[in-house]
PATORTI-281909 format. One record per residue (C-alpha): x negated, y negated, z; residue number from 1. Coordinates in Angstrom, 1 decimal, padded with zeros to 4 digits, always signed. Each point is the difference from the previous one (the first is absolute). Example, Ala and Ser with C-alpha at 12.3 -4.5 7.8 and 13.67 -1.06 7.14 Angstrom:
<site><px>-012.3</px><py>+004.5</py><pz>+007.8</pz><resi>1</resi></site>
<site><px>-001.4</px><py>-003.4</py><pz>-000.7</pz><resi>2</resi></site>
***
This chain:
<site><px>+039.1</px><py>+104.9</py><pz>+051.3</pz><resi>1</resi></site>
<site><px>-002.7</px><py>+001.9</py><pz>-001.8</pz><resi>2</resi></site>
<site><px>+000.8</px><py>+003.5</py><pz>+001.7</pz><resi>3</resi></site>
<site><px>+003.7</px><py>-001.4</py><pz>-000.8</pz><resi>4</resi></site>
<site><px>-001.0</px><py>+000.2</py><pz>-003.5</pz><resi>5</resi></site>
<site><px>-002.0</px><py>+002.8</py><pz>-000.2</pz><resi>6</resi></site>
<site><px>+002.6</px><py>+001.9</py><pz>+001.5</pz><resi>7</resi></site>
<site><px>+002.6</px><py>-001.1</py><pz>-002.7</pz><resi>8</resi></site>
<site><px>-002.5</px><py>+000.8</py><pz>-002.7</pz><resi>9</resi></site>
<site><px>-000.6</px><py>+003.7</py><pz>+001.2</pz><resi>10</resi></site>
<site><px>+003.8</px><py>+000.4</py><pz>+000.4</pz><resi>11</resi></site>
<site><px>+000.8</px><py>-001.0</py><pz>-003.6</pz><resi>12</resi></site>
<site><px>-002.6</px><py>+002.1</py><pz>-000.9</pz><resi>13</resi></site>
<site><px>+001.5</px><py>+003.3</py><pz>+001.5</pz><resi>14</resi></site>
<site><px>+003.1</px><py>-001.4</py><pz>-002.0</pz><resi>15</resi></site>
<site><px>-001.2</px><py>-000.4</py><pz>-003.2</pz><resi>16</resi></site>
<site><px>-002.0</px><py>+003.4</py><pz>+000.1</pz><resi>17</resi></site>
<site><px>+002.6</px><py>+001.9</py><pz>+001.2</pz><resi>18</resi></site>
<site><px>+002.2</px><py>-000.2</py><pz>-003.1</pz><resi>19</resi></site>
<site><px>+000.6</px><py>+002.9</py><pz>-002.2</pz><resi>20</resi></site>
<site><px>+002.0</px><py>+000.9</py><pz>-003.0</pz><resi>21</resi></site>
<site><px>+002.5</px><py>+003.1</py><pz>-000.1</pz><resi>22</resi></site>
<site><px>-001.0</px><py>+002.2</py><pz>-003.3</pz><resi>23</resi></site>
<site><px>+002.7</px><py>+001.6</py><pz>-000.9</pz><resi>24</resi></site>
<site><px>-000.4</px><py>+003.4</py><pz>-002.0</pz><resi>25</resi></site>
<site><px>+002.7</px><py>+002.3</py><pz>-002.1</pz><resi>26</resi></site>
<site><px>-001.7</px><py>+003.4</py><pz>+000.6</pz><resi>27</resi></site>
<site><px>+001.3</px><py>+003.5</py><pz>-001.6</pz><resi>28</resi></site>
<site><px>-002.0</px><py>+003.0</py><pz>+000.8</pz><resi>29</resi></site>
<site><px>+001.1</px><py>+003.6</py><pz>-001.7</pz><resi>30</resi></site>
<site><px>-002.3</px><py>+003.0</py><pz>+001.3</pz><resi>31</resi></site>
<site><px>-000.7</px><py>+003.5</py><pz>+000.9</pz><resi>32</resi></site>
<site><px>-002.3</px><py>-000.3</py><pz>+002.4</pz><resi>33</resi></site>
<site><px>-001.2</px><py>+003.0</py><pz>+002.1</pz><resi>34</resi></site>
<site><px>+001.0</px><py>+000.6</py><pz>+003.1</pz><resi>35</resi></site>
<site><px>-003.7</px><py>+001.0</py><pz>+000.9</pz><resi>36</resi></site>
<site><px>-003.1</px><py>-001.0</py><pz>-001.7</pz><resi>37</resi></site>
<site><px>-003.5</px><py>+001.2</py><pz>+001.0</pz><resi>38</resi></site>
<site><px>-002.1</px><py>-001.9</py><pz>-002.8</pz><resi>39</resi></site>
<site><px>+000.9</px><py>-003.8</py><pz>-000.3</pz><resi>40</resi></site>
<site><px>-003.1</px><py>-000.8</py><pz>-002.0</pz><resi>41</resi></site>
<site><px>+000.8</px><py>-002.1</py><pz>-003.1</pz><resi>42</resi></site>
<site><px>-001.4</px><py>-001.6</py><pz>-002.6</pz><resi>43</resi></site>
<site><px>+001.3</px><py>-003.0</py><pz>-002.5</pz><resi>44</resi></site>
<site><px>+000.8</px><py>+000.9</py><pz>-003.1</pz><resi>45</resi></site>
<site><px>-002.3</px><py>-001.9</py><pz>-002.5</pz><resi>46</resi></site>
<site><px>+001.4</px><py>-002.7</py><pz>-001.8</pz><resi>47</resi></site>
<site><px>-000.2</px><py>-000.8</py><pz>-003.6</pz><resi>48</resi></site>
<site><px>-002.5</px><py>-002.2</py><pz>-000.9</pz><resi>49</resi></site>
<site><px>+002.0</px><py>-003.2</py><pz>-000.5</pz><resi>50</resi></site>
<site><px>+001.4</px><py>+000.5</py><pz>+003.1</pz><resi>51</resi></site>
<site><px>-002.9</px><py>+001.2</py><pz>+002.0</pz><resi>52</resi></site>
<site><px>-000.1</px><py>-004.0</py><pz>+000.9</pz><resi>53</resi></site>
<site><px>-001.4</px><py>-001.5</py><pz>+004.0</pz><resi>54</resi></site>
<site><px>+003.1</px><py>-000.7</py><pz>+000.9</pz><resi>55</resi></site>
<site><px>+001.2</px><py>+003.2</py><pz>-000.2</pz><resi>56</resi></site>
<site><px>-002.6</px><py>+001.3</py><pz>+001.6</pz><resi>57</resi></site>
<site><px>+000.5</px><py>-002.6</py><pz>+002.9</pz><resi>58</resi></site>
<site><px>+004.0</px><py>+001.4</py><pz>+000.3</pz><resi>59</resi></site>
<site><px>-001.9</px><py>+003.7</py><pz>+000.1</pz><resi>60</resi></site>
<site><px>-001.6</px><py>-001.3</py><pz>+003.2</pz><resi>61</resi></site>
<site><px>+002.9</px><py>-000.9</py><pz>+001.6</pz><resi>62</resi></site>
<site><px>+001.7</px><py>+003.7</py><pz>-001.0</pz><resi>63</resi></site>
<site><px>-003.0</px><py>+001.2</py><pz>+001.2</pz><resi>64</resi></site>
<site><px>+000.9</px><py>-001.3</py><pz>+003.9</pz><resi>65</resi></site>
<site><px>+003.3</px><py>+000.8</py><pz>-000.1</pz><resi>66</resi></site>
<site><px>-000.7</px><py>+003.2</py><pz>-000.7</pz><resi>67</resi></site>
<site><px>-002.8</px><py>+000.5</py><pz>+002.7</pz><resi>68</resi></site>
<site><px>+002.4</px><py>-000.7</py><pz>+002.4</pz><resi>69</resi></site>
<site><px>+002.0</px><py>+002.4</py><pz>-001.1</pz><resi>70</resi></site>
<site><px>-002.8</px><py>+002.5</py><pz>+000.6</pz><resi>71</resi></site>
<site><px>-000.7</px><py>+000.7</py><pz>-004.1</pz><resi>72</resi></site>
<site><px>-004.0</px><py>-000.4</py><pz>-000.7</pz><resi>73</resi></site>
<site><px>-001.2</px><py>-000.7</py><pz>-003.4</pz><resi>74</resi></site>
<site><px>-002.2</px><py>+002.6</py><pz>-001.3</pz><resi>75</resi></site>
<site><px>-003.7</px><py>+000.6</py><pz>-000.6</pz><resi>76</resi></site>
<site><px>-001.3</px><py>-001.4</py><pz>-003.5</pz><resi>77</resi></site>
<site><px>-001.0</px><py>+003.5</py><pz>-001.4</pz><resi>78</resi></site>
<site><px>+002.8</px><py>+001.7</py><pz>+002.1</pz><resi>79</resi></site>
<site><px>+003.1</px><py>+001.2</py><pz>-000.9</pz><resi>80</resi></site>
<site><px>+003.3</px><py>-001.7</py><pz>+001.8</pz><resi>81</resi></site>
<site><px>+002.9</px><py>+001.6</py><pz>+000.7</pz><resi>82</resi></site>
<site><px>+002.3</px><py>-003.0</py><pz>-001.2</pz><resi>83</resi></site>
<site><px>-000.1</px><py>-002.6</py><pz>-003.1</pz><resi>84</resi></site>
<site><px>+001.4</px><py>-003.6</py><pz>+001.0</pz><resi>85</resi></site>
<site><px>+001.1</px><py>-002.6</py><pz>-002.4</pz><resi>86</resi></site>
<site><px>+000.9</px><py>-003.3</py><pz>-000.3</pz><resi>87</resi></site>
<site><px>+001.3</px><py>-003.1</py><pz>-002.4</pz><resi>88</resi></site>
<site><px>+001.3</px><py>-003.0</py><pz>+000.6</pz><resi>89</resi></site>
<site><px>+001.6</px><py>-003.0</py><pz>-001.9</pz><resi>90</resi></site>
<site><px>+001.0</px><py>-003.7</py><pz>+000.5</pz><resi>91</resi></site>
<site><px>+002.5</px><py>-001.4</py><pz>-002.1</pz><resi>92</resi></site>
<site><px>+000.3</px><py>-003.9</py><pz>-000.2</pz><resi>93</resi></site>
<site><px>+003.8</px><py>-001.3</py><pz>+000.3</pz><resi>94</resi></site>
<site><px>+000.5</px><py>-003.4</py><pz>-000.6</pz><resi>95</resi></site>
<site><px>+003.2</px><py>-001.4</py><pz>+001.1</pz><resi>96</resi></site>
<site><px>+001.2</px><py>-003.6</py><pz>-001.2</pz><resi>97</resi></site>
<site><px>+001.7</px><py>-002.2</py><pz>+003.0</pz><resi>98</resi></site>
<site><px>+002.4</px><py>-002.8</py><pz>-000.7</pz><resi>99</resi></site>
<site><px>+001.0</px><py>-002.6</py><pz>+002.3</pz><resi>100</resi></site>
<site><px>+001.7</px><py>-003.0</py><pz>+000.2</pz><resi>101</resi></site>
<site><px>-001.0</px><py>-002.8</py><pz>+000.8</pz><resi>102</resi></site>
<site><px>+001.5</px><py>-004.1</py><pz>+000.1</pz><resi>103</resi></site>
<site><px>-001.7</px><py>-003.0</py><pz>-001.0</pz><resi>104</resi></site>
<site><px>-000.9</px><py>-003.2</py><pz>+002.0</pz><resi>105</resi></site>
<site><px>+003.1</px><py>-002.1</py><pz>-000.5</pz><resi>106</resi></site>
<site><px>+001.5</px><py>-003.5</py><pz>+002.2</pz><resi>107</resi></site>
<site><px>+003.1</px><py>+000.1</py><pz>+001.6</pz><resi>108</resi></site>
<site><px>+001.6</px><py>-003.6</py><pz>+001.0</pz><resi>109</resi></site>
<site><px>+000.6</px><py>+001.9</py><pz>+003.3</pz><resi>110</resi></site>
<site><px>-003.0</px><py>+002.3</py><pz>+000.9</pz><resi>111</resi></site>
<site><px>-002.7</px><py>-001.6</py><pz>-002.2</pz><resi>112</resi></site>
<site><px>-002.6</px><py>+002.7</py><pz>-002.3</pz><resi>113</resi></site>
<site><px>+001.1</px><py>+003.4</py><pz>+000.9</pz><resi>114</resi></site>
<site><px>-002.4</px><py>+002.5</py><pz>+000.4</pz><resi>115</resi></site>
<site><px>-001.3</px><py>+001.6</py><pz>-003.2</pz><resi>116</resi></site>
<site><px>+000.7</px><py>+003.7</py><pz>+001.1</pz><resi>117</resi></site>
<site><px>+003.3</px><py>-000.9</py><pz>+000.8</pz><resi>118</resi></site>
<site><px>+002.5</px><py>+002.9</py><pz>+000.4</pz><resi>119</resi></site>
<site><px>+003.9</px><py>-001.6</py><pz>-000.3</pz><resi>120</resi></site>
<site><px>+001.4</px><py>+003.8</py><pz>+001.3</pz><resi>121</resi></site>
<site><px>-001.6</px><py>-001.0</py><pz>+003.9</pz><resi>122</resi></site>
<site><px>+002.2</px><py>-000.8</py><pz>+002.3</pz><resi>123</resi></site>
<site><px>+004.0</px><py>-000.1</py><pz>+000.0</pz><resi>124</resi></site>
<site><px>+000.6</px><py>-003.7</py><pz>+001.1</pz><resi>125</resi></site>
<site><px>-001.4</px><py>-003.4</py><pz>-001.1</pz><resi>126</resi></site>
<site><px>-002.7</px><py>+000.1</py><pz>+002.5</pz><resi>127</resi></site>
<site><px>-001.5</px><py>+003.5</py><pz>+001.3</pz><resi>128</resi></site>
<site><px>-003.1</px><py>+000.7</py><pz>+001.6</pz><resi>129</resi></site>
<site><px>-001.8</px><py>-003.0</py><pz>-001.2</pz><resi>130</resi></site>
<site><px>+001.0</px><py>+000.7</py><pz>-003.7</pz><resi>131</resi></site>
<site><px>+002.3</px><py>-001.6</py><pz>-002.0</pz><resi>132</resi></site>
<site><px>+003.0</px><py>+001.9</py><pz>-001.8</pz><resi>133</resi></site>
<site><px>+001.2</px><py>-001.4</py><pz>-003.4</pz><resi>134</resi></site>
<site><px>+003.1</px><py>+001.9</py><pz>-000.7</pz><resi>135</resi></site>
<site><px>+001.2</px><py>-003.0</py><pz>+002.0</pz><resi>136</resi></site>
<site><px>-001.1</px><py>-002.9</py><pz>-001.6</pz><resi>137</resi></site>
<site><px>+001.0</px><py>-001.2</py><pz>-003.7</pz><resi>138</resi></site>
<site><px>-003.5</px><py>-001.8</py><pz>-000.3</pz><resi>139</resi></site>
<site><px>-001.7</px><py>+002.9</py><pz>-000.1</pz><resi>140</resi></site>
<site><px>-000.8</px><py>+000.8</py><pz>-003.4</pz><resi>141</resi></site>
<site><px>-003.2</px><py>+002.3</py><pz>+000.7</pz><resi>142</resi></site>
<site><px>-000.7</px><py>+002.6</py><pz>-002.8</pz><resi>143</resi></site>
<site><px>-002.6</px><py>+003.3</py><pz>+000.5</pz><resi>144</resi></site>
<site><px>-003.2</px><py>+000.6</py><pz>-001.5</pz><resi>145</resi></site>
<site><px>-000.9</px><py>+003.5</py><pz>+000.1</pz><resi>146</resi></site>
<site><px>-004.0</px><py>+001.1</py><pz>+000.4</pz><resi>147</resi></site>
<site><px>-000.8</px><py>+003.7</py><pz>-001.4</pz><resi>148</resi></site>
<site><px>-003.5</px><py>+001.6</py><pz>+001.6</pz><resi>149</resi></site>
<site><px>-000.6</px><py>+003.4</py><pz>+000.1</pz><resi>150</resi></site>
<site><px>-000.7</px><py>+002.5</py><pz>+002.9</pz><resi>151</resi></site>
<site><px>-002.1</px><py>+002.8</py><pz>-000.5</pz><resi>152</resi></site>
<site><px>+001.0</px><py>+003.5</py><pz>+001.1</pz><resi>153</resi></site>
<site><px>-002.3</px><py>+002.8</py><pz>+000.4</pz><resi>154</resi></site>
<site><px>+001.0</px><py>+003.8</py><pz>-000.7</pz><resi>155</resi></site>
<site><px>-002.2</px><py>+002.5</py><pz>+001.2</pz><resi>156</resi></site>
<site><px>-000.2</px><py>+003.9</py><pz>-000.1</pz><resi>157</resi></site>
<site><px>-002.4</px><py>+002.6</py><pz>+001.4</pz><resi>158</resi></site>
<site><px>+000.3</px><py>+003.8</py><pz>-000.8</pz><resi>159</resi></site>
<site><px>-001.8</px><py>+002.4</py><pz>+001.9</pz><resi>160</resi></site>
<site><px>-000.4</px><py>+003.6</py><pz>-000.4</pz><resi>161</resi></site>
<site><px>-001.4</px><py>+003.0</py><pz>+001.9</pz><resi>162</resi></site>
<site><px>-000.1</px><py>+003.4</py><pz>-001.9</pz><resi>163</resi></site>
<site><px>-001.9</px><py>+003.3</py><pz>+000.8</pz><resi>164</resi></site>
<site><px>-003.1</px><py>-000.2</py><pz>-001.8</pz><resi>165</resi></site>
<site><px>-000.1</px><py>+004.0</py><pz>-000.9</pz><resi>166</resi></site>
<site><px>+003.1</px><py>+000.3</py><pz>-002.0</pz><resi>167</resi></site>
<site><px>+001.2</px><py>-003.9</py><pz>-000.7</pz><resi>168</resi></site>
<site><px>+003.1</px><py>+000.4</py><pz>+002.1</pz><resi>169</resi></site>
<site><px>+001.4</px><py>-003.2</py><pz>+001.2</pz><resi>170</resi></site>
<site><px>+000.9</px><py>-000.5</py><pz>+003.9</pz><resi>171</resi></site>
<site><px>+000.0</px><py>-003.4</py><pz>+000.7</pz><resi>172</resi></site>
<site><px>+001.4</px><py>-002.9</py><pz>-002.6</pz><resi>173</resi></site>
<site><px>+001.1</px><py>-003.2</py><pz>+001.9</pz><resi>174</resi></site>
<site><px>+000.9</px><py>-003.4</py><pz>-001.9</pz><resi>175</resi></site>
<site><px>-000.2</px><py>-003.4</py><pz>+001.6</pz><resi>176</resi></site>
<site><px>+001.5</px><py>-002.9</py><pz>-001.1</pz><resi>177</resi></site>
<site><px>-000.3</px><py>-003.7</py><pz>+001.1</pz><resi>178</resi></site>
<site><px>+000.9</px><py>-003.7</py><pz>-001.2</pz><resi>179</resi></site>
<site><px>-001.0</px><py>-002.8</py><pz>+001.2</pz><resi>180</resi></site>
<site><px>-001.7</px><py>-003.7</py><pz>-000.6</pz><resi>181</resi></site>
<site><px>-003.0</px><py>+001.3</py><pz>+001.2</pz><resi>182</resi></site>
<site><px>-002.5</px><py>-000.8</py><pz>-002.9</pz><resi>183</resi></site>
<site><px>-003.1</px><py>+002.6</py><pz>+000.7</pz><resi>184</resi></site>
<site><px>+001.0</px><py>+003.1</py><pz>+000.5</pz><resi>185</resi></site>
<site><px>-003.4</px><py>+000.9</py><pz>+001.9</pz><resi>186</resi></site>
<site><px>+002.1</px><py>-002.0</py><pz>+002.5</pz><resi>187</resi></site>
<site><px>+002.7</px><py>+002.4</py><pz>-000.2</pz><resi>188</resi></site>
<site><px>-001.4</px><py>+003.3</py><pz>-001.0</pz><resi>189</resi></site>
<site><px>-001.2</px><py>+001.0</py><pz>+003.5</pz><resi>190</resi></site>
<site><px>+003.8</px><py>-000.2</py><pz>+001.4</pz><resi>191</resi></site>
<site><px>+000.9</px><py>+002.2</py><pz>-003.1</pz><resi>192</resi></site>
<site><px>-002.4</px><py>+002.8</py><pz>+000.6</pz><resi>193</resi></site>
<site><px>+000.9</px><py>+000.0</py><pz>+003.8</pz><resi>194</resi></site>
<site><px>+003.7</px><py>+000.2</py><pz>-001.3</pz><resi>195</resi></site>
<site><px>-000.4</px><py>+003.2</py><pz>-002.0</pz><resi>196</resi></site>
<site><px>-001.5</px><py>+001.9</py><pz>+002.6</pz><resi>197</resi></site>
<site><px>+002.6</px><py>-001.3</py><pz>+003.0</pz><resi>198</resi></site>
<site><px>+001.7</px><py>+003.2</py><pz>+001.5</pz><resi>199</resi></site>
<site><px>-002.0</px><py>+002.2</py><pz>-002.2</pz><resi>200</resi></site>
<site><px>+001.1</px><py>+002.7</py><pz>-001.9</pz><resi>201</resi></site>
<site><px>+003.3</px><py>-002.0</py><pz>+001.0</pz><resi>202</resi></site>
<site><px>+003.4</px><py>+001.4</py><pz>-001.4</pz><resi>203</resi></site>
<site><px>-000.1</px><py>+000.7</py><pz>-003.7</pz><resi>204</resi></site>
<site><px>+002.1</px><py>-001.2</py><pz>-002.6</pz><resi>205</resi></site>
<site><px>+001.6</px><py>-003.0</py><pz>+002.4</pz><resi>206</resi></site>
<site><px>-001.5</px><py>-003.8</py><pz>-000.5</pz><resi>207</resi></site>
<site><px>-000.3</px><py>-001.9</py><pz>+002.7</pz><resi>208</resi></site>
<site><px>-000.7</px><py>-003.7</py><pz>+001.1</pz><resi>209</resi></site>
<site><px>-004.0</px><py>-000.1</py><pz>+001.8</pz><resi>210</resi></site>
<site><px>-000.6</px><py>-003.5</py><pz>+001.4</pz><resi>211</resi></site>
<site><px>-003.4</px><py>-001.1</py><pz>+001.4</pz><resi>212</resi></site>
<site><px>-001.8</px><py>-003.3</py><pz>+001.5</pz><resi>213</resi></site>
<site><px>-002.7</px><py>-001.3</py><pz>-001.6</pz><resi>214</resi></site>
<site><px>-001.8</px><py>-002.5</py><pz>+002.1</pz><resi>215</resi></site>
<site><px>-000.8</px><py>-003.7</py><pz>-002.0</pz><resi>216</resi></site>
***
C-alpha cells in the first residue's frame, strides 16, 4: 500500500510539473540586414540615467544570450564594436470591470431554497441535468443581483534595435507586443526576448503571431 502510494504521489507529481503556459507574442520586425557580416561585436547603447535601472539591465542579459546564439559577441570594454543595440520596454496596467449575475437564496413550495448562484436560462424543461428551470413555474419569483470585480490586464511592449555603430544606420528594429493576466513581467519577459529574435532577421515589414511554452 505504501509503494501504492508512493507511486501515485510521484505520478501527480510529473503531472503537476509538467504544465506550461502558451505566451503568446505580436512581433513586427522591419530591417536591412546584410547578407554577410564579418564583425558581429556589439555593444548596448547607454541608457539615460533614470532608465539605467537593474531591471533593465537583467532584460540586457537575456538579449545578451539570445544574441550569443546567434553568433554576435559583445565587445571589449575599451574596444570599439561594430554594432550599437538598444532596448526599452513598457507595461501598461488595464483594468477591466466584470459583471455577472447572480440569484439570491429564495424557497420554492416545490423545490425548497434554491441555490444562491442560481441561473433561470439552464436548461429547456422543468427538470434538466439536476437543475431546475423557472420559465415553467409561476412561483418562481427569483430576481438577479449582479456582483462587479475587476480583472486586471497587462499590456506589454519591447523595442529592440540594432544599428551600425560607425555611421548610426539602423538594420534591425523589431517590436513585440503581448497581453496577458500575467502580473510580473520578469515572468514574461524572457518569452518576449526569445520572440524577437525567432527566425532572425525574419521577413521585414510583415507581423507575425510567435508563440512559446513557458514551463510553471
Amino acid at each position: 500500500m505504501k509503494r501504492l502510494f508512493m507511486a501515485a504521489a510521484a505520478s501527480l507529481s510529473l503531472l503537476l510539473g509538467g504544465c506550461a503556459t502558451t505566451i503568446r507574442s505580436d512581433v513586427t520586425t522591419f530591417h536591412e540586414w546584410p547578407a554577410a557580416m564579418a564583425d558581429k561585436s556589439y555593444a548596448f547603447d547607454a541608457p539615460q540615467a533614470q532608465e539605467d535601472t537593474l531591471e533593465l539591465r537583467s532584460y540586457q542579459g537575456l538579449v545578451r544570450k539570445e544574441l550569443a546564439r546567434l553568433g554576435f559577441r559583445e565587445a571589449a570594454s575599451g574596444s570599439t564594436p561594430n554594432l550599437k543595440v538598444a532596448m526599452r520596454f513598457m507595461t501598461t496596467d488595464i483594468p477591466v470591470r466584470v459583471i455577472e449575475p447572480m440569484y439570491p437564496m429564495q424557497y420554492h413550495p416545490r423545490i425548497g431554497f434554491g441555490h444562491p448562484f442560481y441561473r433561470p436560462y439552464w436548461g429547456g424543461r422543468r427538470y434538466w441535468g439536476g437543475w431546475y428551470s423557472p420559465f415553467y413555474d409561476p412561483f418562481w419569483t427569483g430576481i438577479p443581483a449582479y456582483t462587479v470585480s475587476v480583472q486586471h490586464h497587462y499590456k506589454r511592449e519591447l523595442q529592440l534595435a540594432i544599428k551600425s555603430a560607425n555611421d548610426g544606420r539602423r538594420l534591425f528594429d523589431v517590436t513585440v507586443h503581448n497581453t496577458s493576466r500575467e502580473r510580473s513581467t520578469p515572468v514574461v519577459m524572457p518569452a518576449l526576448v526569445q520572440s524577437a529574435f525567432t527566425g532572425f532577421p525574419g521577413v521585414s515589414g510583415v507581423a507575425r503571431t510567435v508563440e512559446l511554452k513557458r514551463e510553471d
